[in-house]
N, CA, C and O atoms as a DFTB+ gen file, in Angstrom:
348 C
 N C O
     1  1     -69.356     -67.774      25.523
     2  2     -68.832     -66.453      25.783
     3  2     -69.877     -65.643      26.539
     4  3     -71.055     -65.795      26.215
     5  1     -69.510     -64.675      27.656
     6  2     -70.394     -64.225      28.212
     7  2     -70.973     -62.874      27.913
     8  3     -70.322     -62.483      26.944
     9  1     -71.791     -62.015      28.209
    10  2     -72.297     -61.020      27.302
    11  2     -71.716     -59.690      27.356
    12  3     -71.988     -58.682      26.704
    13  1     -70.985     -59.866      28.135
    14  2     -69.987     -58.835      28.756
    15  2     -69.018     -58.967      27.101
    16  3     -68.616     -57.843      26.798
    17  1     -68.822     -59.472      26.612
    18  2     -68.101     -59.834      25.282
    19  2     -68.852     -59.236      24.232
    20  3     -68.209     -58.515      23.469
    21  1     -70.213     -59.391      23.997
    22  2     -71.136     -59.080      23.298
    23  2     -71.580     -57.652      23.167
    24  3     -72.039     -57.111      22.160
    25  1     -71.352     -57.092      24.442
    26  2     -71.825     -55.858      24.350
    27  2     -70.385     -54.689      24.348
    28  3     -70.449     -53.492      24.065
    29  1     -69.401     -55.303      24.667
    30  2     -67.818     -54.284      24.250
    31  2     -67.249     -55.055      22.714
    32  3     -66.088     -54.666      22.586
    33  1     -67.548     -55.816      21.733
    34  2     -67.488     -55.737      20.967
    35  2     -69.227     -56.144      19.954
    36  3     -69.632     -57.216      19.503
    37  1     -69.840     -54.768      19.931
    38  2     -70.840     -54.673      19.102
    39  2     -70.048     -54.758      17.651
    40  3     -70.201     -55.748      16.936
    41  1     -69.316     -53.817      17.317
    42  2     -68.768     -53.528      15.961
    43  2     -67.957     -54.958      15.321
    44  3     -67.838     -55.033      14.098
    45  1     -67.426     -56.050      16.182
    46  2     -66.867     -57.204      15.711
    47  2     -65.441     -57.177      16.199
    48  3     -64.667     -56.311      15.792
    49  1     -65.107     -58.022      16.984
    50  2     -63.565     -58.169      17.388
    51  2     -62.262     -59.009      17.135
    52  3     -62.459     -60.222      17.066
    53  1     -61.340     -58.705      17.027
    54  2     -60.114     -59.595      16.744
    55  2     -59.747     -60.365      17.846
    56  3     -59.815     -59.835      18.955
    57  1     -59.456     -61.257      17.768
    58  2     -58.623     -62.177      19.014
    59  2     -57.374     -62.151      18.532
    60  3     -56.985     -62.353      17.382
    61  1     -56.635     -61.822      19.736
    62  2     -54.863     -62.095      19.299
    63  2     -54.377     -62.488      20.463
    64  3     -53.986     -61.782      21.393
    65  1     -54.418     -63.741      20.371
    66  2     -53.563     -64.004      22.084
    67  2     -55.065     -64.095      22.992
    68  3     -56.168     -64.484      22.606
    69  1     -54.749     -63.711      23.987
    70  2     -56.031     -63.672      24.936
    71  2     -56.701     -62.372      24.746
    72  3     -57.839     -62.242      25.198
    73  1     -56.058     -61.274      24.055
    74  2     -57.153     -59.742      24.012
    75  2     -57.660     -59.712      22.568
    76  3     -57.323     -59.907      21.400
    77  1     -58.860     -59.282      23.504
    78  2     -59.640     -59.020      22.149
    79  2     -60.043     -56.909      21.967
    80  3     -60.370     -55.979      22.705
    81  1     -59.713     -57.159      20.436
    82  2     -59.552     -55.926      20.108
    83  2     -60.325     -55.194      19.356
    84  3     -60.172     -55.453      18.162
    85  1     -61.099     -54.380      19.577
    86  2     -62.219     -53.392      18.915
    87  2     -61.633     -52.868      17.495
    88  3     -60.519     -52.466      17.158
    89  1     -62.634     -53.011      16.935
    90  2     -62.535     -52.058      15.500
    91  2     -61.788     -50.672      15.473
    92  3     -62.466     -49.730      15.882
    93  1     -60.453     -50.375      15.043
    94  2     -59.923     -49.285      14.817
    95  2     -59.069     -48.879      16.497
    96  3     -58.523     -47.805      16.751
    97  1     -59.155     -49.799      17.218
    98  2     -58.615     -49.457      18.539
    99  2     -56.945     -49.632      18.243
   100  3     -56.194     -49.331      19.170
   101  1     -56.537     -49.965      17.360
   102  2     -54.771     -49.820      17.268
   103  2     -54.489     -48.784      15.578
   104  3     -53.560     -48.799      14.771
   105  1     -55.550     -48.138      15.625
   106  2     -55.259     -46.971      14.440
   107  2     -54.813     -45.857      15.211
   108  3     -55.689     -45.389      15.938
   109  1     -53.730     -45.314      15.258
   110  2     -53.234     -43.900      15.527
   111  2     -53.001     -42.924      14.533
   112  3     -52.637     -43.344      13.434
   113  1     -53.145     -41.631      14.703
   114  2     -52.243     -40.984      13.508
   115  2     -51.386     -41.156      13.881
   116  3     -51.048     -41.580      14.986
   117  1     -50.474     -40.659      12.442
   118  2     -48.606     -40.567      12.317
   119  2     -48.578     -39.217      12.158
   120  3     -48.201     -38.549      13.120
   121  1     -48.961     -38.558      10.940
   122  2     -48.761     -37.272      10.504
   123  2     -49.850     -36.959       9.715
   124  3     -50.634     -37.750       9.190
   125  1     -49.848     -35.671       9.663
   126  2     -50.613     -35.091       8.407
   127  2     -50.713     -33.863       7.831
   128  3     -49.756     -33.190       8.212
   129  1     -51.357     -33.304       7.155
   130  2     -50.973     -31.899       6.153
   131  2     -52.496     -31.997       5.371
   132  3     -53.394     -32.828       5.500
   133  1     -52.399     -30.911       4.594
   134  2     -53.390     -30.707       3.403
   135  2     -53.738     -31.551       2.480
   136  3     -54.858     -31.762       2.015
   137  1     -52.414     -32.180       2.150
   138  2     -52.238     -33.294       1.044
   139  2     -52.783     -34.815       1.390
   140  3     -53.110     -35.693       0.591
   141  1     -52.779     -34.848       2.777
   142  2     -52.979     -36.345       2.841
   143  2     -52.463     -36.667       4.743
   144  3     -51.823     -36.021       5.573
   145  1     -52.955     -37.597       4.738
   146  2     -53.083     -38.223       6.197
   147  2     -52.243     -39.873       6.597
   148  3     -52.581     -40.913       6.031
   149  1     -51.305     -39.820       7.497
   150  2     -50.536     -41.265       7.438
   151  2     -51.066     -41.904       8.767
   152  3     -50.473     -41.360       9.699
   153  1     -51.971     -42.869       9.227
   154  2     -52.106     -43.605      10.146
   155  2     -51.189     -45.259      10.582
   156  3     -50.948     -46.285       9.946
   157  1     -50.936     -44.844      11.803
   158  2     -49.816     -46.522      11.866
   159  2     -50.941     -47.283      12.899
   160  3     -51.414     -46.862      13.954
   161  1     -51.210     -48.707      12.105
   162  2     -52.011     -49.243      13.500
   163  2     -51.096     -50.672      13.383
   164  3     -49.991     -50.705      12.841
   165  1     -51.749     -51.808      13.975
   166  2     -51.354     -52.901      14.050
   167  2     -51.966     -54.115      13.057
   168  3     -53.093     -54.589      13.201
   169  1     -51.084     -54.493      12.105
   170  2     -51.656     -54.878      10.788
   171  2     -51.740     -56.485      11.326
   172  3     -52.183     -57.233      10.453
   173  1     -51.453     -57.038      12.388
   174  2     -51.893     -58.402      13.358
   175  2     -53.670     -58.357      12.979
   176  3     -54.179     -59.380      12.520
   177  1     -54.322     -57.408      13.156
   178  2     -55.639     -56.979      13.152
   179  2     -56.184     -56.969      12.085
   180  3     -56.079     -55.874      11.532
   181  1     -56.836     -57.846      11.425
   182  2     -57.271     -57.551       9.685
   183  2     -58.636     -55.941       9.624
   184  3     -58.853     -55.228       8.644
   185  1     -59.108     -55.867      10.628
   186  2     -59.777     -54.667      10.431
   187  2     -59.185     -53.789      10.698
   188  3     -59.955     -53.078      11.345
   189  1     -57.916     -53.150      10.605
   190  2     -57.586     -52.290      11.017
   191  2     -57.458     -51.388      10.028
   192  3     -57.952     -50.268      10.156
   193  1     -56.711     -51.790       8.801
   194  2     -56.857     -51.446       7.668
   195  2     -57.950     -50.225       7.146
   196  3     -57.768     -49.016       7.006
   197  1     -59.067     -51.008       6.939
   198  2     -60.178     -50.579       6.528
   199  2     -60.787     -49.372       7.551
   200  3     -61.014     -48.293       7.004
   201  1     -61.044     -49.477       8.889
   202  2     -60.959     -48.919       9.829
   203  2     -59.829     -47.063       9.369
   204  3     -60.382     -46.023       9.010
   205  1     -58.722     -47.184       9.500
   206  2     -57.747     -46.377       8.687
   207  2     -58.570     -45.642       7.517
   208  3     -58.816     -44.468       7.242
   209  1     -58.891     -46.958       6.930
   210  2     -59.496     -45.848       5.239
   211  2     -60.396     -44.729       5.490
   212  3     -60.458     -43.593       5.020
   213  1     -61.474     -45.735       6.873
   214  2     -62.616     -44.718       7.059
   215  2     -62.402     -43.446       7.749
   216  3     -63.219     -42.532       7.863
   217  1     -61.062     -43.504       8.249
   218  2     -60.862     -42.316       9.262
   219  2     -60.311     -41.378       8.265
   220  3     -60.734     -40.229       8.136
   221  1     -59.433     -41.850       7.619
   222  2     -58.829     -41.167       6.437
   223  2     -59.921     -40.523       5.542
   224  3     -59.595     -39.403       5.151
   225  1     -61.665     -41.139       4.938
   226  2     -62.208     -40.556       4.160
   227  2     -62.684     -39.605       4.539
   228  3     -62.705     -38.687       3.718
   229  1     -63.350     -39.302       6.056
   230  2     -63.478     -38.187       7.040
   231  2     -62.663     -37.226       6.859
   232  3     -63.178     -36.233       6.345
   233  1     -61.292     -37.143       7.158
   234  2     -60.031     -36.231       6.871
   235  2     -60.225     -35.598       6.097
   236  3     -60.339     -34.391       6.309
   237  1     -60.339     -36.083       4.958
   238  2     -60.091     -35.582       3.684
   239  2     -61.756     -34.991       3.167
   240  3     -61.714     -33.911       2.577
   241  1     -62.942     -35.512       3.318
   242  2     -63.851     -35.047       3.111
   243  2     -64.261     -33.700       4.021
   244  3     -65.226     -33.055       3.608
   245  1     -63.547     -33.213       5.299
   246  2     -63.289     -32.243       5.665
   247  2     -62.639     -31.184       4.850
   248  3     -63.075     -30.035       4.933
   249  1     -61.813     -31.412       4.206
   250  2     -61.145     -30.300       3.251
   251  2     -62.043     -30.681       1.614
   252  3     -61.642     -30.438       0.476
   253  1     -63.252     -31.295       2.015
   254  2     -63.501     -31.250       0.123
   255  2     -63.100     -31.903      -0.915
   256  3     -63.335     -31.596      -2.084
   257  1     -62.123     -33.359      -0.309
   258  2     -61.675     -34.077      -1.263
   259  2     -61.401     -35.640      -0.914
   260  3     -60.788     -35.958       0.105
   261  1     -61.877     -36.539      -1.789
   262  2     -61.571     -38.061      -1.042
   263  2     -60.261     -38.384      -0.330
   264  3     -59.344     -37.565      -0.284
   265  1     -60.217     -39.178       0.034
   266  2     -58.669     -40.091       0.566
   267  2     -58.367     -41.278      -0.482
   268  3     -59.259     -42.127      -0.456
   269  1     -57.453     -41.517      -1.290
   270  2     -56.977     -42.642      -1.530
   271  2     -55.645     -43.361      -1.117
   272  3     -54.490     -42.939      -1.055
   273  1     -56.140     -44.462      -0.882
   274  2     -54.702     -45.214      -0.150
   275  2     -53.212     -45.128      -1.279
   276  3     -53.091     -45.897      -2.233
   277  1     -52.329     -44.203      -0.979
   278  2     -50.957     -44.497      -1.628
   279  2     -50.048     -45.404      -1.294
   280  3     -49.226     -45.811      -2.115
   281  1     -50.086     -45.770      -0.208
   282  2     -48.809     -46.812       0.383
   283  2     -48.995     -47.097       1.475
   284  3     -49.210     -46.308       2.394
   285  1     -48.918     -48.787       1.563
   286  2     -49.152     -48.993       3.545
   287  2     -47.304     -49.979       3.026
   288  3     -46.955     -50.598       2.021
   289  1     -46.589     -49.617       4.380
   290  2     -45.531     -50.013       4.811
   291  2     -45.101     -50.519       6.170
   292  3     -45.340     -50.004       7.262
   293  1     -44.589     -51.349       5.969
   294  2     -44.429     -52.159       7.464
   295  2     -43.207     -51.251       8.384
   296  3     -42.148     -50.841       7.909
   297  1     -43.613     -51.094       9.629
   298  2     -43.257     -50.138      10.419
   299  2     -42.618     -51.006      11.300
   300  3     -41.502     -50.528      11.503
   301  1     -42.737     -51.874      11.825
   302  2     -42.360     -52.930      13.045
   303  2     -42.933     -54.351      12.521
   304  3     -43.491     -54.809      11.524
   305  1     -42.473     -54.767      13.759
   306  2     -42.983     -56.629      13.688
   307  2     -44.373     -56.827      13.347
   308  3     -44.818     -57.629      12.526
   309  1     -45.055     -55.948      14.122
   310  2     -46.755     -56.028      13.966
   311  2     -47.518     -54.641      13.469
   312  3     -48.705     -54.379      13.273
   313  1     -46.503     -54.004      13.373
   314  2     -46.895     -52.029      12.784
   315  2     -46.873     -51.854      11.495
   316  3     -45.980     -52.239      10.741
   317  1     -47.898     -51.243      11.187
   318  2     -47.770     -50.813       9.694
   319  2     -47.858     -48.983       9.577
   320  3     -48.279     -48.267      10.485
   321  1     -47.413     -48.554       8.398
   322  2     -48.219     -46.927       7.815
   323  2     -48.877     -46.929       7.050
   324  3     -48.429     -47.321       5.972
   325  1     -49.836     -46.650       7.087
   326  2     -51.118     -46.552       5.947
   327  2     -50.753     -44.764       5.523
   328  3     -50.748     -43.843       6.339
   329  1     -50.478     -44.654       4.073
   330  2     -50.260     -43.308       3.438
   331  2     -51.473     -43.481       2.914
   332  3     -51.868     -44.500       2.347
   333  1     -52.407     -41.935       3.200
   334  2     -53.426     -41.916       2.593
   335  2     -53.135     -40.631       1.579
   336  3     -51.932     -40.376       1.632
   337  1     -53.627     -40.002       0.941
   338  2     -53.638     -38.840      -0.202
   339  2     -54.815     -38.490      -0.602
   340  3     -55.470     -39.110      -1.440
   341  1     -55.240     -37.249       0.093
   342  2     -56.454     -36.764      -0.599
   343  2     -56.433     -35.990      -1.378
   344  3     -55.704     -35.002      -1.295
   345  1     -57.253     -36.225      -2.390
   346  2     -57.566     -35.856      -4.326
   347  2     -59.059     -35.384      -4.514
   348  3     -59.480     -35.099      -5.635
């Protein structure tokens, strides 16, 4: 692999097919409020998940209170919602 690989994925990358995909690069928000934060990314991606949590603990440590994961639900073929709830 050439280093051109090495240096656009420092953080660790997914292969899916021929693209390779950066840490948290298919996390979007969905919605959010006071109560809690919903991100949809592409659950094809095993870091994406986690990625989500961390954006979510930010969120919520902005208003003074953790994030905990309430519900991830499958959105599409390869889409998920991560419901987060900060407490």
């Amino acid at each position: 692999m050439g280093g051109w690989l090495a240096a656009g994925c420092l953080g660790g990358c997914a292969l899916h097919g021929i693209a390779f995909v950066a840490p948290g690069e298919t996390v979007k928000p969905w919605s959010f409020s006071s109560a809690g934060i919903t991100y949809q990314y592409m659950h094809v991606y095993d870091g994406e998940l986690p990625y989500a949590a961390g954006l979510a603990d930010g969120y919520c440590g902005g208003l003074g209170r953790r994030a905990v994961l309430a519900r991830v639900g499958k959105q599409a073929a390869d889409r998920s919602l991560a419901i987060f709830k900060c407490q």
